[in-house]
N, C-alpha and C positions, 0 to 999 in steps of 0.2 A: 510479628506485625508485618513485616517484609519477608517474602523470600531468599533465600539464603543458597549463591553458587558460592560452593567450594572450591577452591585453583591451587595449582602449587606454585610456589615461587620459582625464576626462570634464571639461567644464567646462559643455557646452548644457544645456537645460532639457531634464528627460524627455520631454515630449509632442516636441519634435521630434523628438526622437533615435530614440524608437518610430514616426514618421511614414519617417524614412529606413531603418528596418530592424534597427533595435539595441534591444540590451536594455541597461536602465541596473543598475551594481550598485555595491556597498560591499563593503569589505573591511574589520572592524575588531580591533580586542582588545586587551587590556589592555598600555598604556604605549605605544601607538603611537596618530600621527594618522589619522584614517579615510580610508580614500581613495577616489575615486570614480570607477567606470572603466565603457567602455561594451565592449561584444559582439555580433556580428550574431547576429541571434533564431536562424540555422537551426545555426550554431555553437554556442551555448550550449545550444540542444536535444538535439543530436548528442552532444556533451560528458555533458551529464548523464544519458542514458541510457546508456551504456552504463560509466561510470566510478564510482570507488565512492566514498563518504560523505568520504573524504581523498584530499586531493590539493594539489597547486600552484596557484597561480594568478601569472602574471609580467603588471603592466603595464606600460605601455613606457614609461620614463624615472619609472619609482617602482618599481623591483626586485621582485621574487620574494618570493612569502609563503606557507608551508605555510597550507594552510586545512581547515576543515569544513564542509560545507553546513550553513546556517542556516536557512535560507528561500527558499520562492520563491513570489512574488504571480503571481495569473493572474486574467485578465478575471471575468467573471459565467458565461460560458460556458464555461471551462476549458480551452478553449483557446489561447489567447494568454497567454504570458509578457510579465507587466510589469515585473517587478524582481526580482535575484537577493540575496540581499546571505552574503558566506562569514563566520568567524568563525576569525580567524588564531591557531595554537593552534603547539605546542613538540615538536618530537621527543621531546625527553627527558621530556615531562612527559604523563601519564595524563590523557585526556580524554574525555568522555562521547560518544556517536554515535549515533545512529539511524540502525538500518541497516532493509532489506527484507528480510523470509523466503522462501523461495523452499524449494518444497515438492518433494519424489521419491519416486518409486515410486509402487506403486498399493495401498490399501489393503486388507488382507486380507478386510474386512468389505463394503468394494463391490461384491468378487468373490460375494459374499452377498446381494447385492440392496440393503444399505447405503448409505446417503446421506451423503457425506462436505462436513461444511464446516470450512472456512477462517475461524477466528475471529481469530488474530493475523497482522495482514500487515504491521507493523512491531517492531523490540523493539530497547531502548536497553541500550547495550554500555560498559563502560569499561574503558579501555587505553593502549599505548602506537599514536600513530599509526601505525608499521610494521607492528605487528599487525594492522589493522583489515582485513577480509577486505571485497569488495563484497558483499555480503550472507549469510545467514545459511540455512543448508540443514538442511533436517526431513525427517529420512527415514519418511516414511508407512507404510510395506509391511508394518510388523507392529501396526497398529491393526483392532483387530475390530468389533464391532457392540456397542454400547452402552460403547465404551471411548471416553479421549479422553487426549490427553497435554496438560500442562501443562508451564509452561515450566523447572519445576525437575525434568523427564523428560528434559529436552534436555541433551546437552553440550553448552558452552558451549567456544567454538574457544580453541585452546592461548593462552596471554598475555593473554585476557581473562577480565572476570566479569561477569554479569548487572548490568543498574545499571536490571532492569524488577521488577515485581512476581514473583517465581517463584512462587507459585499461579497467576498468571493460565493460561487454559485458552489453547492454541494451535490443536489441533484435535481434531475431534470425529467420532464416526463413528457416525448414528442408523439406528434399522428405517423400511423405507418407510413411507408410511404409507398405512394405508387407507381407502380410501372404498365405505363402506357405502350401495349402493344401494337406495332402498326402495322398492320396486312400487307403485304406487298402487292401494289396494283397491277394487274395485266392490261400491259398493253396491245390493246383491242385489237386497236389497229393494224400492228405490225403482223399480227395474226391474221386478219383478213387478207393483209398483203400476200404474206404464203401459201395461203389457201389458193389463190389469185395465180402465183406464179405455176401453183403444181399445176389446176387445172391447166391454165394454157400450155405447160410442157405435155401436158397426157394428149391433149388434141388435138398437138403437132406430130 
């Protein structure tokens, strides 16, 4: 039913464990010990693109724990992963998520010349974890020009409910815009003037 990252359990110091290729992470939540477990970087990359907000996670000789993504730290550059850490959460019980929106169709209003932006690229969800969908889908195709949906425009997927602002705006669809060029005028006069001065220099 969930997907399933496999981790080994952790005891080295992070700076080595990222010098051999691993990412270090934590698993924690309420009434349980934390536990500290390592992952090779191209793994845990792979894993979190393309799997959703819940899932499993099994260390090896510390058992299996439904989890949430919590966090994840990355360099100055953003690209290196330094630390994952998930937040072990209950079937049976309603929990909050941050999922990604992920946008479809083509705007009616683009087809217009319209400039469409992307103001909400995440929004938090509360549920049961089998409900939790990998992300959250906005069907664009009937926003016009000078319209915008907000997030209480959206249905919210079966077994959940909003747990974000529902005014906040998600997306927007504006008129181009344009740029007024302005010829630069000559002036006439100062031209005639010169003209003025050559002649009487040439006749002198």
């Amino acid at each position: 039913m969930y997907e399933l990252l496999k981790a080994e359990w952790r005891e080295e110091p992070v700076k080595s464990l990222r010098k051999e290729g691993y990412v270090p992470g934590v698993v924690y939540g309420k009434g349980m010990d934390s536990v500290n477990f390592k992952v090779p970087s191209i793994s845990i990359a792979k894993f979190l693109h393309h799997s959703g907000k819940v899932f499993e996670v099994e260390v090896a000789g510390r058992g299996k724990h439904l989890v949430s993504l919590d966090n994840v730290q990355w360099d100055h550059m953003g690209d290196k992963m330094l630390h994952v850490s998930f937040h072990k959460i209950s079937a049976n019980e309603k929990t909050t998520v941050t999922l990604p929106v992920h946008f479809e169709g083509e705007a009616a209003g683009k087809k217009e010349g319209g400039i469409v932006q992307h103001v909400l690229h995440e929004v938090e969800v509360t549920g049961l974890p089998g409900d939790m969908p990998e992300f959250i889908t906005v069907d664009i195709s009937g926003l016009a020009i000078h319209d915008n949906f907000a997030l209480k425009d959206i249905p919210c997927p079966k077994g959940l409910e909003w747990a974000h602002d529902v005014d906040s705006n998600v997306v927007s669809c504006h008129p181009p815009k344009v740029e007024v060029v302005v010829e630069e005028e000559t002036d006439v006069t100062a031209e005639v003037v010169a003209e003025v001065e050559s002649d009487e220099q040439e006749a002198a």
